[in-house]
N, C-alpha and C positions, 0 to 999 in steps of 0.2 A: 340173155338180154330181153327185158319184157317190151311187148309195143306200145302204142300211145297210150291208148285207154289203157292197159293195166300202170300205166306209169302213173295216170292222172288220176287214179285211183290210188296208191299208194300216196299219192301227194295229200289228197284230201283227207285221208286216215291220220298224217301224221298234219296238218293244218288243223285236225281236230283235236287231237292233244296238246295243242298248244294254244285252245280255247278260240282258234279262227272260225267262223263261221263259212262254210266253202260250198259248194257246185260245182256238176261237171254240168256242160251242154256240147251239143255237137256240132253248133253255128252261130254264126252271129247276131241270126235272127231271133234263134234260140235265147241267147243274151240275152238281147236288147227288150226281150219280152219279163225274163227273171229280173233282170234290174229294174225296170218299171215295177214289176210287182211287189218291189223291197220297198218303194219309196212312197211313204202316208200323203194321204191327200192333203192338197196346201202348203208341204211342206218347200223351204226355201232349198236350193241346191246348187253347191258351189261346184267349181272344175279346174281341177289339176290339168295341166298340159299332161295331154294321151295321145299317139298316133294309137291305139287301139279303142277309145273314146270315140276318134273322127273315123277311123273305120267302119264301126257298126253304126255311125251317124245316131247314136243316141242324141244329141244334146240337141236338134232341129225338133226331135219328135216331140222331147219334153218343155220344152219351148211353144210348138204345137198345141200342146196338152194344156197348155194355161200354166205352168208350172214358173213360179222365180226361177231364173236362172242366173248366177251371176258368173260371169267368164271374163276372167282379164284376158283371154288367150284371141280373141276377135283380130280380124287383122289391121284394125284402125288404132289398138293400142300398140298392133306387136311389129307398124312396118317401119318405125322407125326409131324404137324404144331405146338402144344404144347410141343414137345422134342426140338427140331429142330430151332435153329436162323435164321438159312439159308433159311430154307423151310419157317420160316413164314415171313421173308423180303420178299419172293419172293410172297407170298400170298398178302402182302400190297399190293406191287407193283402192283400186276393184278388187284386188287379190286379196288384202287385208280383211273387204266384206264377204268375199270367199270363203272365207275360214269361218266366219259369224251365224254359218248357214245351217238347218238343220241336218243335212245330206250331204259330202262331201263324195265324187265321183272321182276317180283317176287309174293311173296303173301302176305298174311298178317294174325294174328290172327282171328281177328275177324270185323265184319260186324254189325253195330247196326240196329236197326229196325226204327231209327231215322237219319240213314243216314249217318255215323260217321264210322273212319276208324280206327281199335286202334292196332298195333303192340307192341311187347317186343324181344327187342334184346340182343345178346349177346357180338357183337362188335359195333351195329350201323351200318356197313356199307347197310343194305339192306334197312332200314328205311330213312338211307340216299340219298340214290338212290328218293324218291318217295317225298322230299321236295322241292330239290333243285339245279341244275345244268344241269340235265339230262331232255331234254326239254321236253320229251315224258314217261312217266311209263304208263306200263300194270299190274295191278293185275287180277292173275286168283285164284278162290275162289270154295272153296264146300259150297251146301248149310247149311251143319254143323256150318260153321265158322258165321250164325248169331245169335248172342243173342239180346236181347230186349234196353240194355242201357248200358252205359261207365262201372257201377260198377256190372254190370253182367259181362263184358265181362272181365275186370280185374281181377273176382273173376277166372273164367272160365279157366284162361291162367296160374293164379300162382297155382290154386291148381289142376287141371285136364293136360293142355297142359305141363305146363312146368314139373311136373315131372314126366311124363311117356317119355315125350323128355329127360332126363337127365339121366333118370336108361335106357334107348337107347343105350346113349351114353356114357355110363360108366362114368356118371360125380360124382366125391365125393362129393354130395352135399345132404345136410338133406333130403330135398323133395324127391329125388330119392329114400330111403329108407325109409320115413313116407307117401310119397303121398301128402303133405300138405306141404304150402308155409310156414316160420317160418321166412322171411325177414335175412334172412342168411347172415354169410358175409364173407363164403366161398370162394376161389380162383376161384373155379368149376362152382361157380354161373353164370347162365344162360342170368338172366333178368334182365339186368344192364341197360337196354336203353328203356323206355317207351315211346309213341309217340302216340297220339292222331292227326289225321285229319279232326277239324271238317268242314272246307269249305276246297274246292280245292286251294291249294297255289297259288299265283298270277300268276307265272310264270311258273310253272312245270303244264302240261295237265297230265289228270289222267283218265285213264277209266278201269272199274272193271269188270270182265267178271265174271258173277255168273252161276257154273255149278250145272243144279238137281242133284246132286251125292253128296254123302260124299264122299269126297276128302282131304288131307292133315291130321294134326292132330285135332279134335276139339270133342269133344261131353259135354252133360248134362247128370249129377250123373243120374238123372231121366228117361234117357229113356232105354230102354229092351238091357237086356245083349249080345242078339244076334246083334245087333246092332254096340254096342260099340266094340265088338269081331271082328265086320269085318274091323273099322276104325282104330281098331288097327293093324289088319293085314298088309290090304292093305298098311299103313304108315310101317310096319315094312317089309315089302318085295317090297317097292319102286326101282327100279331102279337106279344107281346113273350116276351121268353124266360122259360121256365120254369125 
C-alpha cells in the first residue's frame, strides 16, 4: 500500500495520459498561489460550487486582485433559492454568465488512480463549466477525493459524500437519514447529473491541482474515525463565499 505522495503521484502520471494537465502541492496556500499563476491577466472567471474553492479562500483574493468574478454561489442568491422564483432566475442568470467566462474554477468528486475525473451534480451547472464552453477549467482537489476506479468512486459519492452533503443541507432525501444511496426519486435529490471525464475534452483545457490535504467532502468507511471527524469538520465550518 503506497502513502499519500506516491498515490498523488501515480494519480498525476495517469491524469497525464489522459491528456489532463495536473499538480501536486503540499497546502492550500501552495494552491491558491498555482491557480493564480494559471489564470491570464484580465481574464473573466466563473465558479462552480467548491467547499474546497472556500476553503483555500481563493475567490476573496481574486476578487481582491481586480479580477471579474462571476459567482452565483453568494449567499444573497443561494439563502433562499428553493422558496424563491425570483431569487432562483436570478441564480440562473449568474450561473449561465459563469459558464461565458474565460476561467472556470471548481472541484470535483472524485480522482481515479487511472486517471479519470468523475463528478455528481445537483443542477449540472458545475460539471458544466469543465466540458464545454469555458476555454480554460481549474479543478482544485484533496488528496481524499482519489479512489482506485469509476465504480469505487460512484459507490464512494452516493453512499458516503452525498449523504452527509444532504443531512448539511437539510435536504428531505432518504440518504440523509439512512446514510445509504436507495436511487431515490425524491424532489430533494442531490445527484441528478453524473459525469465521467475520461480524456480531456477537445476543446476545454483542464488542469487539476491535487492538494496533500484532506480537503472538500470525501473519505473511505475504512479509514480511522479520527480522520473522517476532521473532514467532516473542516467541510462543515468551511467558509462561504462573499
Amino acid at each position: 500500500m503506497c502513502d499519500a505522495k506516491e498515490e498523488i503521484k501515480l494519480t498525476l502520471k495517469a491524469l497525464a495520459r489522459n491528456n489532463f494537465d495536473s499538480l501536486n502541492v503540499e497546502t492550500m496556500e501552495e494552491a491558491k498561489d498555482a491557480l493564480i499563476g494559471m489564470i491570464p491577466p484580465a481574464a473573466s472567471i466563473g465558479i462552480g460550487d467548491s467547499t474546497t474553492l472556500k476553503q483555500i479562500d481563493i475567490v476573496n483574493d481574486l476578487i481582491r486582485d481586480g479580477f471579474e468574478v462571476v459567482n452565483p454561489f453568494i449567499p444573497e442568491l443561494m439563502r433562499d433559492i428553493r422558496q424563491n422564483p425570483v431569487t432562483l432566475r436570478k441564480f440562473m442568470d449568474v450561473a449561465k454568465v459563469a459558464l461565458r467566462t474565460d476561467v472556470f474554477l471548481t472541484g470535483c468528486n472524485a480522482v481515479t488512480k487511472d486517471g479519470k475525473i468523475v463528478s455528481i451534480d445537483y443542477t449540472g451547472n458545475r460539471v458544466v463549466g469543465t466540458i464545454f464552453g469555458v476555454p480554460k477549467a481549474i479543478l482544485v482537489v484533496g488528496r481524499n477525493k482519489i479512489v482506485n476506479d469509476i465504480d469505487e468512486a460512484i459507490y464512494r459519492i452516493k453512499n458516503v459524500i452525498a449523504p452527509a452533503h444532504a443531512k448539511q443541507r437539510r435536504r428531505n432525501t432518504p440518504c440523509a437519514k439512512t446514510g445509504k444511496c436507495t436511487d431515490c426519486n425524491s424532489r430533494d435529490r442531490i445527484c441528478n447529473v453524473t459525469v465521467t471525464l475520461e480524456k480531456k475534452p477537445s476543446y476545454t483545457d483542464i488542469s487539476i491541482i491535487i492538494i496533500n490535504q484532506d480537503l472538500g467532502l470525501s473519505w473511505d468507511l475504512s479509514w480511522d474515525r479520527e480522520r473522517i471527524n476532521k473532514i467532516k469538520f473542516y467541510y462543515q465550518t468551511a467558509p462561504a463565499f462573499l
